[in-house]
PDB file of N, CA, C and O in Angstrom:
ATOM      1  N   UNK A   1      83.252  97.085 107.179  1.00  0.00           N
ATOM      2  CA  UNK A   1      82.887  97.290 105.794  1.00  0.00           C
ATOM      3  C   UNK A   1      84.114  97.067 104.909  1.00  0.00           C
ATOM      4  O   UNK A   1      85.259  97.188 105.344  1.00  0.00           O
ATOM      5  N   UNK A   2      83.873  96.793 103.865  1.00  0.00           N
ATOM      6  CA  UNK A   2      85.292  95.776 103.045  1.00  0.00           C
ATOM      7  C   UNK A   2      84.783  97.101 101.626  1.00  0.00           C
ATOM      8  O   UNK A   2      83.731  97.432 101.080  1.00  0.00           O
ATOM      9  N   UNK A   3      86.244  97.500 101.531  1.00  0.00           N
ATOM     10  CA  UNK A   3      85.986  98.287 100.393  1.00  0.00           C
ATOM     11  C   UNK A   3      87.043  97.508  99.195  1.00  0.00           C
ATOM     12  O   UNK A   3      88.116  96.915  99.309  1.00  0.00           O
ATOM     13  N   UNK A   4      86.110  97.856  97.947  1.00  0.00           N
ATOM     14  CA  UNK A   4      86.578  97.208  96.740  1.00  0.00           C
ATOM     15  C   UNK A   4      88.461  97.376  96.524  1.00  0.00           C
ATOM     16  O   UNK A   4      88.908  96.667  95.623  1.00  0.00           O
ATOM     17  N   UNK A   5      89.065  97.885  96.971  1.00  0.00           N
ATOM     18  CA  UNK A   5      90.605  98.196  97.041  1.00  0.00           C
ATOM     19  C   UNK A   5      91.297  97.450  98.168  1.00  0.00           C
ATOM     20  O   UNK A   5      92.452  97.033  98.082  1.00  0.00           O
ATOM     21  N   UNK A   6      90.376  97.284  99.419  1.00  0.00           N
ATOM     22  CA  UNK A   6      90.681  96.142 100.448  1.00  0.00           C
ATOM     23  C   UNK A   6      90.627  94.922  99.705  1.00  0.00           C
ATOM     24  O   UNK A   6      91.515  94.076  99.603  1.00  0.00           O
ATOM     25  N   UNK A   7      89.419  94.927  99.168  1.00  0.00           N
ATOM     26  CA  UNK A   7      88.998  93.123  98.190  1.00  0.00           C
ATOM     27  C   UNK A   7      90.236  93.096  97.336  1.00  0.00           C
ATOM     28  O   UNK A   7      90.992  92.126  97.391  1.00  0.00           O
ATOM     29  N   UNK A   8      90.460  94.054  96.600  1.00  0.00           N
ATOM     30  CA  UNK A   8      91.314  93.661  95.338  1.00  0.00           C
ATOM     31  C   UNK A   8      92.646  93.155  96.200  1.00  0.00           C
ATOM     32  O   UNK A   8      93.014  91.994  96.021  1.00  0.00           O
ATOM     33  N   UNK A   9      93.440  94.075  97.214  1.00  0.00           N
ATOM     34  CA  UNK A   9      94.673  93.973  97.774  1.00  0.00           C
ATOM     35  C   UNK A   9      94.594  92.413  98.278  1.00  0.00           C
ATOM     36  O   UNK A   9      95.510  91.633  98.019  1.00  0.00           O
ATOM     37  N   UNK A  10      93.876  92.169  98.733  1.00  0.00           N
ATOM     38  CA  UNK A  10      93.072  90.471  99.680  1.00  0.00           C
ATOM     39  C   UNK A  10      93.653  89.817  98.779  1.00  0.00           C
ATOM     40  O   UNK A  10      94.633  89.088  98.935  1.00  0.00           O
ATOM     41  N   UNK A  11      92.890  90.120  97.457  1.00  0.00           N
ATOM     42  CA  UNK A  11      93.236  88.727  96.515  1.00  0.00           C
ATOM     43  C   UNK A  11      94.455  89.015  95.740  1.00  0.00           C
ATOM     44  O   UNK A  11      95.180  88.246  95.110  1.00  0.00           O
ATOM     45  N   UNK A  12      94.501  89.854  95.860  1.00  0.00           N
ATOM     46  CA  UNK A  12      96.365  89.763  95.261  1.00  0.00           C
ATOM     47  C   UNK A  12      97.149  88.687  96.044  1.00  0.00           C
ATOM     48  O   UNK A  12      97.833  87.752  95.629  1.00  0.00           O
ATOM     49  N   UNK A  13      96.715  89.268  97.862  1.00  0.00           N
ATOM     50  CA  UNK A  13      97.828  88.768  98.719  1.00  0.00           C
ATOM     51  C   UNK A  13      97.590  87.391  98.376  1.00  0.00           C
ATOM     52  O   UNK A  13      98.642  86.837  98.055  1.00  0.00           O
ATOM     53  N   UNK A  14      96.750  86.767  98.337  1.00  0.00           N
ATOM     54  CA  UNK A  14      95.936  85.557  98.918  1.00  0.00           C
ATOM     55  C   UNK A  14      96.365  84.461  97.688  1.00  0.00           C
ATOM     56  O   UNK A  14      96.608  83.256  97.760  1.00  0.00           O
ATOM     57  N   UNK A  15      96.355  85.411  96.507  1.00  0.00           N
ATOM     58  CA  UNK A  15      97.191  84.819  95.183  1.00  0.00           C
ATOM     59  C   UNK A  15      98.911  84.814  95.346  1.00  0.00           C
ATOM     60  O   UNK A  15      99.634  83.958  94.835  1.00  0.00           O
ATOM     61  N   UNK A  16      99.243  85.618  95.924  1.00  0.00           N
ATOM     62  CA  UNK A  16     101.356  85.425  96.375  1.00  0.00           C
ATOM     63  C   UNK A  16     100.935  84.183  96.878  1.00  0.00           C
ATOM     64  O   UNK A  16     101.011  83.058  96.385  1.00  0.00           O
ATOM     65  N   UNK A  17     100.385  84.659  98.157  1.00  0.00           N
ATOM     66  CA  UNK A  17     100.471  83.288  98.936  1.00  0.00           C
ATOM     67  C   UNK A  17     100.544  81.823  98.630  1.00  0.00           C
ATOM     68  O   UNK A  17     101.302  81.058  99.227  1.00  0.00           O
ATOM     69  N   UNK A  18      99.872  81.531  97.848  1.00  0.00           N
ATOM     70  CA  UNK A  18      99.556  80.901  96.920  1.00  0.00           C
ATOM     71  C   UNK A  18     100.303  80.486  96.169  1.00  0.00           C
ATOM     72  O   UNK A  18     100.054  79.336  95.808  1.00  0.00           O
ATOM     73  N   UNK A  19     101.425  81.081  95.618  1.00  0.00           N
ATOM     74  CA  UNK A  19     102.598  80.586  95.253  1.00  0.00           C
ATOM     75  C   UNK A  19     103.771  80.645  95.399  1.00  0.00           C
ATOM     76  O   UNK A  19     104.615  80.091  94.695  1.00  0.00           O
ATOM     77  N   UNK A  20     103.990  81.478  96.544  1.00  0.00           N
ATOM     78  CA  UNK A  20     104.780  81.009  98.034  1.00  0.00           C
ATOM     79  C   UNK A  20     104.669  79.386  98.067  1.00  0.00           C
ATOM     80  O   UNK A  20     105.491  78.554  97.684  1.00  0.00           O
ATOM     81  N   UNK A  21     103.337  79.201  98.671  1.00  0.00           N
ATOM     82  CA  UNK A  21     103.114  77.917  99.600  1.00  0.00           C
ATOM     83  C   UNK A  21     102.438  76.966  98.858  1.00  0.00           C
ATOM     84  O   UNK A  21     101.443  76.394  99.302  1.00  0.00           O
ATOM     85  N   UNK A  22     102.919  76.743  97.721  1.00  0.00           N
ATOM     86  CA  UNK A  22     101.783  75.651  96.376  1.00  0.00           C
ATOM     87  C   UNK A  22     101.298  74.528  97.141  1.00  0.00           C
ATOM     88  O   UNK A  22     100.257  74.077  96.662  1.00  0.00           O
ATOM     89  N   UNK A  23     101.537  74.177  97.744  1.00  0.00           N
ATOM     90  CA  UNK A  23     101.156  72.839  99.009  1.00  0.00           C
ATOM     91  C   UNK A  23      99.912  73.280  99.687  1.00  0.00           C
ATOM     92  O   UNK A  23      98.998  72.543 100.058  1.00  0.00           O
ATOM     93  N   UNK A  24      99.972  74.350  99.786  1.00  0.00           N
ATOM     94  CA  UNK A  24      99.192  75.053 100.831  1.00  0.00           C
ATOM     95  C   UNK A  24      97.656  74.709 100.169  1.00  0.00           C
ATOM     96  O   UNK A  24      97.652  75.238  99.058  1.00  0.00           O
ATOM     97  N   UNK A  25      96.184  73.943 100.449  1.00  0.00           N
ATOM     98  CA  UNK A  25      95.040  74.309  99.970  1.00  0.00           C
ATOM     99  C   UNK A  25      94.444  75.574 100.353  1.00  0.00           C
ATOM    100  O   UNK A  25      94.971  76.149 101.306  1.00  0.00           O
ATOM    101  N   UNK A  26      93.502  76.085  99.824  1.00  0.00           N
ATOM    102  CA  UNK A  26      93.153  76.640  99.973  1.00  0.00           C
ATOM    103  C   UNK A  26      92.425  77.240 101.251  1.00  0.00           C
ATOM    104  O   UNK A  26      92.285  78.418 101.581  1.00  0.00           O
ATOM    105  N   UNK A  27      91.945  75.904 101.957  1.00  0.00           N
ATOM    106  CA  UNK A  27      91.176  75.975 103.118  1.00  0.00           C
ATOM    107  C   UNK A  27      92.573  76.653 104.029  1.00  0.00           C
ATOM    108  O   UNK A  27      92.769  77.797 104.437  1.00  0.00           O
ATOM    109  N   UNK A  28      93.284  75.584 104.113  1.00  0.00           N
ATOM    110  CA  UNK A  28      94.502  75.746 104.860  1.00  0.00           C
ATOM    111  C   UNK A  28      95.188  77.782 104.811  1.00  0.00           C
ATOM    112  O   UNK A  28      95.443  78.631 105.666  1.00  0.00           O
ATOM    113  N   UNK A  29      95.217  77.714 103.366  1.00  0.00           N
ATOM    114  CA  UNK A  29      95.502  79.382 103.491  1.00  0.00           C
ATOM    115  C   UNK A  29      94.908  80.179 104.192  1.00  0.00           C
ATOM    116  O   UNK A  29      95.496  81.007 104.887  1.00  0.00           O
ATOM    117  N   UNK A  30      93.541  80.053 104.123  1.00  0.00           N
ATOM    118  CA  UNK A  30      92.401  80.697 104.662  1.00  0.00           C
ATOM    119  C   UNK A  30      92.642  81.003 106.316  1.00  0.00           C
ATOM    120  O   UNK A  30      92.908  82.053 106.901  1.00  0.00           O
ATOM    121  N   UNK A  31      92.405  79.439 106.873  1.00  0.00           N
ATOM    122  CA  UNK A  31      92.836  79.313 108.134  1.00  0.00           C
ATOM    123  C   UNK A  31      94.021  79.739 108.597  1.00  0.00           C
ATOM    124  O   UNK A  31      93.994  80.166 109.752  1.00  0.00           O
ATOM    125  N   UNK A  32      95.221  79.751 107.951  1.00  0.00           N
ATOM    126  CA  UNK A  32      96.684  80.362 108.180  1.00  0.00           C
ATOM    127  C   UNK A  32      96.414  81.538 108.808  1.00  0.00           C
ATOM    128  O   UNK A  32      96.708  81.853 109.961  1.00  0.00           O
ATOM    129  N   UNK A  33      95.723  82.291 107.818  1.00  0.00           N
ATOM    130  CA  UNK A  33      95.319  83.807 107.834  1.00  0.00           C
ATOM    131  C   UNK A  33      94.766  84.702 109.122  1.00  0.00           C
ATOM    132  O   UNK A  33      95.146  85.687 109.755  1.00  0.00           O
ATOM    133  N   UNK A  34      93.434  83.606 109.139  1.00  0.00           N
ATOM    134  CA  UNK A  34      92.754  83.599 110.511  1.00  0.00           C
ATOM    135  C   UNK A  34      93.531  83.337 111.771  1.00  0.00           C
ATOM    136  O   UNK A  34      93.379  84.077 112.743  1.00  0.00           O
ATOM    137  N   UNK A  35      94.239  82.461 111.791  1.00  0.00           N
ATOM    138  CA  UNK A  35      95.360  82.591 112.870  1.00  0.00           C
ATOM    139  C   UNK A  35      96.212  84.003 112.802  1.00  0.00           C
ATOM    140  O   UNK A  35      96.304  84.959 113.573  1.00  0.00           O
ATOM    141  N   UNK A  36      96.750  83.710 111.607  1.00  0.00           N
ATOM    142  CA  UNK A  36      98.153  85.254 111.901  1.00  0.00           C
ATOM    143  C   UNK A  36      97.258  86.477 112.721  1.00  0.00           C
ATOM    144  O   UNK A  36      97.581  87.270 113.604  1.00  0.00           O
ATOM    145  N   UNK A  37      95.982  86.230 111.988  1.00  0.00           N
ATOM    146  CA  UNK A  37      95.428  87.401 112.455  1.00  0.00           C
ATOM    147  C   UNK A  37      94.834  87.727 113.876  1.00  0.00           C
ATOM    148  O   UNK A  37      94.348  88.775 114.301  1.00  0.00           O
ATOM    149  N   UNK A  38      95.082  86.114 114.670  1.00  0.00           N
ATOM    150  CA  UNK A  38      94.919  86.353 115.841  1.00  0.00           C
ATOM    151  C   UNK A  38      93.108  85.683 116.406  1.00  0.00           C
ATOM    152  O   UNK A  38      92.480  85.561 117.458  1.00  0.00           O
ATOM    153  N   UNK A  39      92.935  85.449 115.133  1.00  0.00           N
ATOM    154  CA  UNK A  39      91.512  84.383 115.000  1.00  0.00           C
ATOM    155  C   UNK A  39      91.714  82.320 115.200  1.00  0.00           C
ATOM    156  O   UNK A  39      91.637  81.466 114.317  1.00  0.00           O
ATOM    157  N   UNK A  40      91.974  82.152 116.690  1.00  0.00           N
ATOM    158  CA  UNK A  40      92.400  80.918 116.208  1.00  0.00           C
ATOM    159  C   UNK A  40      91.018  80.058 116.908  1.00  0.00           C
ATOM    160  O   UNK A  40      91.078  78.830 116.844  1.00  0.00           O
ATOM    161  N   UNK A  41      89.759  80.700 117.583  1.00  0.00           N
ATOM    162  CA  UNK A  41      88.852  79.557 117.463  1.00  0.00           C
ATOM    163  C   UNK A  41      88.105  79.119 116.125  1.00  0.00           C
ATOM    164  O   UNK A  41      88.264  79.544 114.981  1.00  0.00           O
ATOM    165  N   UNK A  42      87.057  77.929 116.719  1.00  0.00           N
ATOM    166  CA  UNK A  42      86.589  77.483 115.753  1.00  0.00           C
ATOM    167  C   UNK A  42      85.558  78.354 114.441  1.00  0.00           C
ATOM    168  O   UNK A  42      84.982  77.701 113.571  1.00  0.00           O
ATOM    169  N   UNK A  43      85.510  79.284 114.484  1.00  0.00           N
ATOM    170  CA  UNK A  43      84.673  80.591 113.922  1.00  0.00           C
ATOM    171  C   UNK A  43      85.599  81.566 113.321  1.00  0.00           C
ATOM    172  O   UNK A  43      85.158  82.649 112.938  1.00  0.00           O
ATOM    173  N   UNK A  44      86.833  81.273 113.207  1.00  0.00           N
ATOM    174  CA  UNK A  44      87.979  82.159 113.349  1.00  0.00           C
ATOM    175  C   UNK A  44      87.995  82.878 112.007  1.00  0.00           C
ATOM    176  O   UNK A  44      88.145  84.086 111.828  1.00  0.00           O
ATOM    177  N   UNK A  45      87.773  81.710 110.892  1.00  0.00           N
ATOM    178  CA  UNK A  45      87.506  82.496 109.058  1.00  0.00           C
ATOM    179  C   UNK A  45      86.659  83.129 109.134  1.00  0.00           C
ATOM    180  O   UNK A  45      86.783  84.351 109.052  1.00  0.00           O
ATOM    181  N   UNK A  46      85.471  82.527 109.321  1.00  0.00           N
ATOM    182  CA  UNK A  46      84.083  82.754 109.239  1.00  0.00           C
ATOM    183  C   UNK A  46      83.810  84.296 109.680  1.00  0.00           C
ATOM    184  O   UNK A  46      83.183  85.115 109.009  1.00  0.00           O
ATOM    185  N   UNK A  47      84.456  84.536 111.041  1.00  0.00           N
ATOM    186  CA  UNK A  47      84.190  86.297 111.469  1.00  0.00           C
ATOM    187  C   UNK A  47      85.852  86.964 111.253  1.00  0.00           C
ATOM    188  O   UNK A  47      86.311  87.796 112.036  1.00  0.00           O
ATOM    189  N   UNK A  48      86.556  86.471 110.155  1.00  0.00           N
ATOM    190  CA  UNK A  48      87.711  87.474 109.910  1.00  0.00           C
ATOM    191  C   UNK A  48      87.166  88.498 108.688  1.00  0.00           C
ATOM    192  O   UNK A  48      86.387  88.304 107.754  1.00  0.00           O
ATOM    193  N   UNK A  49      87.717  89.346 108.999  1.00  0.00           N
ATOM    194  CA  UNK A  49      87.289  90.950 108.185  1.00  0.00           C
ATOM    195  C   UNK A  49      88.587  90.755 107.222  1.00  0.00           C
ATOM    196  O   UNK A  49      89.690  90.226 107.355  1.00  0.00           O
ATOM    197  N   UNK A  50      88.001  91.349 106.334  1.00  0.00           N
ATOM    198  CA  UNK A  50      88.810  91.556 105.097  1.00  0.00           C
ATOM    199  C   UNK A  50      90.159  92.378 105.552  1.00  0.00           C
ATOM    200  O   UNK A  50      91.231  91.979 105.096  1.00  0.00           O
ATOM    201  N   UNK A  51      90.149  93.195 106.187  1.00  0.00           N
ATOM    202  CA  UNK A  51      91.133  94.121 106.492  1.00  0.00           C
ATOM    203  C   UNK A  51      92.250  93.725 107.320  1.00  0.00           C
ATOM    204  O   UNK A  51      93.398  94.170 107.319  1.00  0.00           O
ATOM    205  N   UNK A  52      91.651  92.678 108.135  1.00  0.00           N
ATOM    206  CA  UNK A  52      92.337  91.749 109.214  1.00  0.00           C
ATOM    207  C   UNK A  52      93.111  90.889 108.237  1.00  0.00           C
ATOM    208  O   UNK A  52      94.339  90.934 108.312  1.00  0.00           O
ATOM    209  N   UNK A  53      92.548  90.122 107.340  1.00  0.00           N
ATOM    210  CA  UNK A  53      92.967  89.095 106.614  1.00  0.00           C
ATOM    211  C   UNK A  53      93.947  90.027 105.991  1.00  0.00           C
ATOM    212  O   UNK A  53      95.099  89.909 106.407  1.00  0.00           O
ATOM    213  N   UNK A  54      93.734  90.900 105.108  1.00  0.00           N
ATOM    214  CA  UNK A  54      94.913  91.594 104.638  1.00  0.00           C
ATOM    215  C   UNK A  54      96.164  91.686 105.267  1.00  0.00           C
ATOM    216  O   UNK A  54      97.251  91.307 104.831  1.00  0.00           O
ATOM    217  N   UNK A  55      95.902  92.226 106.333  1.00  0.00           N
ATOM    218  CA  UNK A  55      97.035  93.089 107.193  1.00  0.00           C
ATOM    219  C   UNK A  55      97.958  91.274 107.848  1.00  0.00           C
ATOM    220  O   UNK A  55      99.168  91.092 107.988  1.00  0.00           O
ATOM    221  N   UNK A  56      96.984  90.414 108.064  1.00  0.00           N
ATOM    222  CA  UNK A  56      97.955  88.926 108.167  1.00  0.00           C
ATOM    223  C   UNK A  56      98.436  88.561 107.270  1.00  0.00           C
ATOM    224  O   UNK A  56      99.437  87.896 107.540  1.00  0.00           O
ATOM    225  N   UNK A  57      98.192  88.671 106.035  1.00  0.00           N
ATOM    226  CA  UNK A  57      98.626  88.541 104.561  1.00  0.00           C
ATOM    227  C   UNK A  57      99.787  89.050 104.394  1.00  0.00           C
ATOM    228  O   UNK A  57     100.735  88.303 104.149  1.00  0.00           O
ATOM    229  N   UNK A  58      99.932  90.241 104.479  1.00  0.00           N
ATOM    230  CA  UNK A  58     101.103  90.987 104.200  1.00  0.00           C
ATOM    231  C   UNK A  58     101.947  91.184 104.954  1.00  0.00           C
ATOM    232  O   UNK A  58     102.841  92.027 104.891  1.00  0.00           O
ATOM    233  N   UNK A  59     101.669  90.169 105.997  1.00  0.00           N
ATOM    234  CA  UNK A  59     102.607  90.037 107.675  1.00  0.00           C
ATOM    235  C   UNK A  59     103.090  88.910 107.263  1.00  0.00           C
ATOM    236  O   UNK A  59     104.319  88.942 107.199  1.00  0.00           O
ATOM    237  N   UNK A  60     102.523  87.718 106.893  1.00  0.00           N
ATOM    238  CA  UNK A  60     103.003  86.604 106.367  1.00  0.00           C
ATOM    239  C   UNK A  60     104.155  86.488 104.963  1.00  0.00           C
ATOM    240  O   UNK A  60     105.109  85.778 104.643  1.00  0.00           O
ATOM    241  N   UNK A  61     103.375  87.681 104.387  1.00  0.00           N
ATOM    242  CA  UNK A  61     104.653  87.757 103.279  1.00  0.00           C
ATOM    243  C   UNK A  61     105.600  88.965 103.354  1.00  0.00           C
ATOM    244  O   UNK A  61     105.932  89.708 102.430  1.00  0.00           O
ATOM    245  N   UNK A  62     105.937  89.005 104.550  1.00  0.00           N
ATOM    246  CA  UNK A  62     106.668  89.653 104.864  1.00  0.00           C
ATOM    247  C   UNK A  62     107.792  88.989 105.680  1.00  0.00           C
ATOM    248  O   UNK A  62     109.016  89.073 105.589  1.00  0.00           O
ATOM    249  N   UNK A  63     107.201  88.488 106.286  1.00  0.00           N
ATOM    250  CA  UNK A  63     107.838  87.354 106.989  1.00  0.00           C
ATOM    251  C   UNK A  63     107.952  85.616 106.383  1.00  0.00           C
ATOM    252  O   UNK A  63     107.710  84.646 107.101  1.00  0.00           O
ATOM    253  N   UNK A  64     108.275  85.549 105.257  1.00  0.00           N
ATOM    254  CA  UNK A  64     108.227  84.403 104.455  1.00  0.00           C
ATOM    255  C   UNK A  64     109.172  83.178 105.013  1.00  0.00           C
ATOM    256  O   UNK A  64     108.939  81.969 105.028  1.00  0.00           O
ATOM    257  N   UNK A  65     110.131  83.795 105.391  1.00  0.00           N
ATOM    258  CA  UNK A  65     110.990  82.433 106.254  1.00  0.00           C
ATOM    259  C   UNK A  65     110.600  82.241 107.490  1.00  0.00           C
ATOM    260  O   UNK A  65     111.374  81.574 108.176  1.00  0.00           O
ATOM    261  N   UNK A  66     109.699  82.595 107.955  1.00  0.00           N
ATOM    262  CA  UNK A  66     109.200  82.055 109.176  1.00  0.00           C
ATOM    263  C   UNK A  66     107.978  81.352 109.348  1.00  0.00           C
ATOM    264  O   UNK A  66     107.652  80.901 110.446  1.00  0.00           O
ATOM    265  N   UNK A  67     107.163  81.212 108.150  1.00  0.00           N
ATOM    266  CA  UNK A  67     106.384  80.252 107.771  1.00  0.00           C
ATOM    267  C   UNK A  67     106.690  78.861 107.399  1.00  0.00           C
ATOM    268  O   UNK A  67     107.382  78.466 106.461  1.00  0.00           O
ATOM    269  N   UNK A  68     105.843  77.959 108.597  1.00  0.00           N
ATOM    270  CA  UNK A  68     106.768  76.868 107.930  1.00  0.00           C
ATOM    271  C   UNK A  68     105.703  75.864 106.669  1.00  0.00           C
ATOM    272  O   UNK A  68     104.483  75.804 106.820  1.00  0.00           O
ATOM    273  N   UNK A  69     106.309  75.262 105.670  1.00  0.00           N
ATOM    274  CA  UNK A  69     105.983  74.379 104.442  1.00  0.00           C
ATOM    275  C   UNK A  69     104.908  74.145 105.220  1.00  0.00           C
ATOM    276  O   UNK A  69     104.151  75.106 105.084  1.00  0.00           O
ATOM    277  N   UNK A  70     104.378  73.210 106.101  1.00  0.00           N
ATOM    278  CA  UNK A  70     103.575  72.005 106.351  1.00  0.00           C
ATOM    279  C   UNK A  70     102.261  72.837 106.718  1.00  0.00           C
ATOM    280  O   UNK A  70     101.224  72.410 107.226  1.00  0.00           O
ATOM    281  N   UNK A  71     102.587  74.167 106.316  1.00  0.00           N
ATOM    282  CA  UNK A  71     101.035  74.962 107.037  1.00  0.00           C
ATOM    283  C   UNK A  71     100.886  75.614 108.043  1.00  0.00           C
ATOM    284  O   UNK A  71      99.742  75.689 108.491  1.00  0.00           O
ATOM    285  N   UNK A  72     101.681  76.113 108.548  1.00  0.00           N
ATOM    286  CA  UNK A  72     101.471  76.559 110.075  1.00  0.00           C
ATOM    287  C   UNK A  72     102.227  77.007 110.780  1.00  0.00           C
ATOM    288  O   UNK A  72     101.903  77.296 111.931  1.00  0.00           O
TER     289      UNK A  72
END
């Protein structure tokens, strides 16, 4: 269950990210996410939870030099 304070934190992160990685599309962010989070088959966005996506979000920008430019 995705509560409205999970949603809001999501799109904050999802907006850094975003300009962190201006290269980055959108799809591509998405999918980033789904990986960090440990979602790397083909279904991997599709069944990531908001909370998951968060918690890769804020792992990713936390870890900003270890992301590399090209996506991945």
């Amino acid at each position: 269950m995705t509560t409205e304070s999970t949603r809001s934190e999501l799109l904050d992160a999802i907006a850094e990210l975003g300009r962190e990685h201006p290269n980055w599309r959108l799809g591509q962010l998405l999918s980033n996410l789904a990986m960090a989070a440990g979602r790397r088959d083909a279904g991997g966005v599709w069944e990531l939870e908001d909370h998951e996506a968060l918690a890769a979000a804020q792992h990713l920008l936390q870890h900003r030099a270890a992301v590399p430019e090209g996506g991945g």
